[in-house]
Phi, psi and omega in degrees: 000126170290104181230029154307335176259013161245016190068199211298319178284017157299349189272319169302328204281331161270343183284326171304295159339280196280340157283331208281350171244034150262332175310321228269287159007283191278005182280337202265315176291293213279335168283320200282356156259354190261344191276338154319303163264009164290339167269345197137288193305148173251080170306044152020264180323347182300334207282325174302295197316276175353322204259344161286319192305330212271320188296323170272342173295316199267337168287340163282327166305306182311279135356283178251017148072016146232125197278355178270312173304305179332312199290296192320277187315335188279339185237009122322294186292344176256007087022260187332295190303347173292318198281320193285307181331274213314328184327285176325253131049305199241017197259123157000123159035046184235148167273137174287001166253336173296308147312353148254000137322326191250010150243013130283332150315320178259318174311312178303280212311281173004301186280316180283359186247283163339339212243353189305307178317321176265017123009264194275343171294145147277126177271088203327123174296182146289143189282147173260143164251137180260103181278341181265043180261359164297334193240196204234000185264150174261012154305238187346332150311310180291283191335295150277055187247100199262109174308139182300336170294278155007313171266359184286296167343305174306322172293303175323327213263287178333292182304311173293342184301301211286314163314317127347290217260359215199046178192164194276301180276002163288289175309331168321323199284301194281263204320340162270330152323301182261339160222091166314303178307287158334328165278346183257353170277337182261022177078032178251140158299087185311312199292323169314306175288342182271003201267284192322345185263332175258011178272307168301338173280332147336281158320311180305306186322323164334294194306315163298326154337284183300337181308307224300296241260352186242040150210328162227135339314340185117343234192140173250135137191186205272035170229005175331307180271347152063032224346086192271331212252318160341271196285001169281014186253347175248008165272358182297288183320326188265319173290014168055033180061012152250149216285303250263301162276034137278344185283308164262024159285300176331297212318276187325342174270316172293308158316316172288338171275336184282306189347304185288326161281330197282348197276326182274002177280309183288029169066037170258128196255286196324136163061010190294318171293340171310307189293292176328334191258009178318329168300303213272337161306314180315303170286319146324312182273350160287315165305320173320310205277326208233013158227046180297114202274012161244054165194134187280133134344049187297127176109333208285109182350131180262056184191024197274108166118002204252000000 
């Protein structure tokens, strides 16, 4: 975006830009863990998933020339890799972290080996809806130009809050998080539910795939996610499981990714990888303040990882 031409007030106005469209990636990997980890299970692995969902989005767009089939295959294809986790996962004496380490391992190799031919092709992107068309600067035009996925995700997070705290099977969910036993006594299936929460959490992570690869950035390649499917498991943790501050988490991860282009659209160079690496400080300094093995956990599932 040219915003050299509004001066210094080009920064907020890209930084405003680059969360509403960087945000969508962890909102969508951060509902779909948070809904994971509200059964119990802990789900690694989205960062594979992410990066198979961006890779089958942009080769089906690419093929048939609809990026709306793409978004659908991508969170299908995280869909599968969701059915081997939850197996895996609930199978006698296997750790939940070491299988999603090694489906991260396998969703990257998947994605990087399938995905080499579409590399260089352009694929049809997702459509923007132009929400600026009130001003007359095409700074502010650009600026607001919002994928319809991106609001849809903003709907999911009120609807999954409200599904948690108000549906029958929103309780099923939270009573097998905090207490399996006690969910098995009243006849809730554990291996179902916790299957049905990462194959749909599965899925969303897909859906943040297809954001990747067919509208911002735009593009497949095998470094696209940048591990955003990581670091959404520690925005969970910062959002305390709940889906409405996982929404304004995403806002702040996202934010925190612009902060280094918009300073270089106004010709600041100095410290640009620094400023690039802001998420990732983020994160870090959230893990530092909020995993203190002497301080509990508020919101956190009580049966999370067993």
């Amino acid at each position: 975006m040219e915003t050299q031409a509004l001066g210094w007030w080009g920064v907020p106005l890209a930084i405003a830009a680059g969360t509403l469209r960087g945000s969508a990636p962890f909102l969508f990997v951060s509902l779909g863990e948070c809904l994971t980890e509200k059964s119990g299970k802990i789900n690694l692995g989205l960062e594979g998933t992410l990066l198979t969902g961006a890779m089958s989005a942009y080769a089906i767009s690419y093929l048939t020339g609809s990026p709306w089939l793409g978004v659908i295959t991508a969170g299908v294809a995280g869909m599968i890799l969701g059915v081997i986790h939850g197996w895996l996962s609930q199978q006698p004496r296997v750790n939940d972290v070491a299988v999603g380490i090694a489906m991260i391992i396998f969703g990257s190799g998947i994605a990087f080996f399938l995905g080499k031919p579409f590399i260089q092709p352009a694929a049809p992107a997702l459509p923007a809806l132009p929400f600026g068309t009130w001003s007359n600067l095409p700074q502010v035009q650009s600026a607001l130009q919002i994928s319809p996925l991106f609001l849809i995700g903003v709907a999911i997070a009120p609807l999954m809050q409200w599904f948690f705290r108000s549906t029958r099977w929103g309780l099923y969910i939270r009573a097998v998080g905090d207490s399996p036993d006690a969910a098995k006594a009243m006849g809730i299936s554990i291996f179902k539910v916790r299957m049905l929460c990462i194959i749909a959490g599965s899925f969303l992570a897909g859906i943040g795939g297809a954001y990747l690869s067919l509208y911002y950035p735009g593009s497949w390649n095998e470094r696209i996610s940048g591990g955003q499917g990581l670091m959404a498991v520690a925005l969970v943790i910062f959002a305390r499981w709940q889906p409405m501050q996982c929404l304004y988490a995403s806002l702040l991860f996202g934010g925190a990714q612009a902060i280094g282009p918009a300073l270089q659209s106004v010709g600041i160079d100095s410290y640009y990888y620094l400023f690039n690496a802001s998420p990732y400080i983020l994160t870090l300094l959230i893990m530092i303040l909020t995993c203190s093995p002497k301080r509990t956990l508020n919101g956190a599932p009580g049966a999370l990882g067993q």
